[in-house]
N, C-alpha and C positions, 0 to 999 in steps of 0.2 A: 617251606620254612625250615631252617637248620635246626638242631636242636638248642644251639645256642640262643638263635632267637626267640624260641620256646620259653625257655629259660628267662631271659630277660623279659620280656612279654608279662611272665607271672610274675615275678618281681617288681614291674612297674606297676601291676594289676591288685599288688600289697602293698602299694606306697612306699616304695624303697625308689631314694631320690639318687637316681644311677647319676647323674652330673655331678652329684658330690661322694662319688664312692672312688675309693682307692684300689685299685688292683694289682695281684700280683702274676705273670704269668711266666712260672716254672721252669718250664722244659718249651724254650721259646721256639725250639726247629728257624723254620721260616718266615713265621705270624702269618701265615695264608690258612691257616684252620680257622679255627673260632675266634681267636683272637679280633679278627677283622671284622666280627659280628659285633665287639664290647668297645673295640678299643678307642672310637669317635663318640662312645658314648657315656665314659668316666672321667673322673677331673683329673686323677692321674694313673700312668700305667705306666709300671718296671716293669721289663721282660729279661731274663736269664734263660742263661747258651752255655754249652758248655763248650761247644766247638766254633772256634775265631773264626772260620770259613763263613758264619752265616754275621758275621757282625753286619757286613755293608748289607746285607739284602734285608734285615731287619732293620735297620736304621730307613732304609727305602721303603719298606712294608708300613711299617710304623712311625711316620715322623714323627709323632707326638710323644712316642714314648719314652724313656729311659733304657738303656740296652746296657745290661751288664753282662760282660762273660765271664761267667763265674760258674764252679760247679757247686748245684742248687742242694745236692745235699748238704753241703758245706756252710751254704751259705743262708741255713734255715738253721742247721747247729750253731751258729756264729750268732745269728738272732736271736735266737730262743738264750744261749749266752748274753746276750747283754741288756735284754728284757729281764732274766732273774736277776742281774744285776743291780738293778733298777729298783727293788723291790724292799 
């Protein structure tokens, strides 16, 4: 078992209803890490890249998810900007 699956294991073992959780995942590489342990198992998943090379193999890795290529510090400052906005 991955660690990832560890992870979720105890979360589903604290009643954390992972079909209705949203995820966000980072620093996306290829989505052949962990990602492929969560990502059939939340209601929805963005993935961020910073490098366009891996757009298509993420998009194949992950149908289900959202694939942005954006660079993820940017685009966590850009959030956190329009959350205090909000406020």
């Amino acid at each position: 078992m991955s660690p990832m699956q560890r992870v979720l294991r105890a979360l589903e073992k604290r009643g954390v209803d992972l079909q209705a959780a949203r995820a966000v995942e980072v620093f996306g590489g290829t989505g052949i890490f962990h990602t492929l342990d969560y990502a059939s198992r939340v209601a929805r998943l963005e993935v961020w890249e910073i490098d366009p090379k891996h757009d298509a193999t993420l998009k194949s890795n992950l149908p289900q998810a959202v694939v942005r290529i954006t660079d993820a510090y940017a685009q966590v400052k850009e959030t956190a900007l329009r959350s205090d906005r909000r406020r």
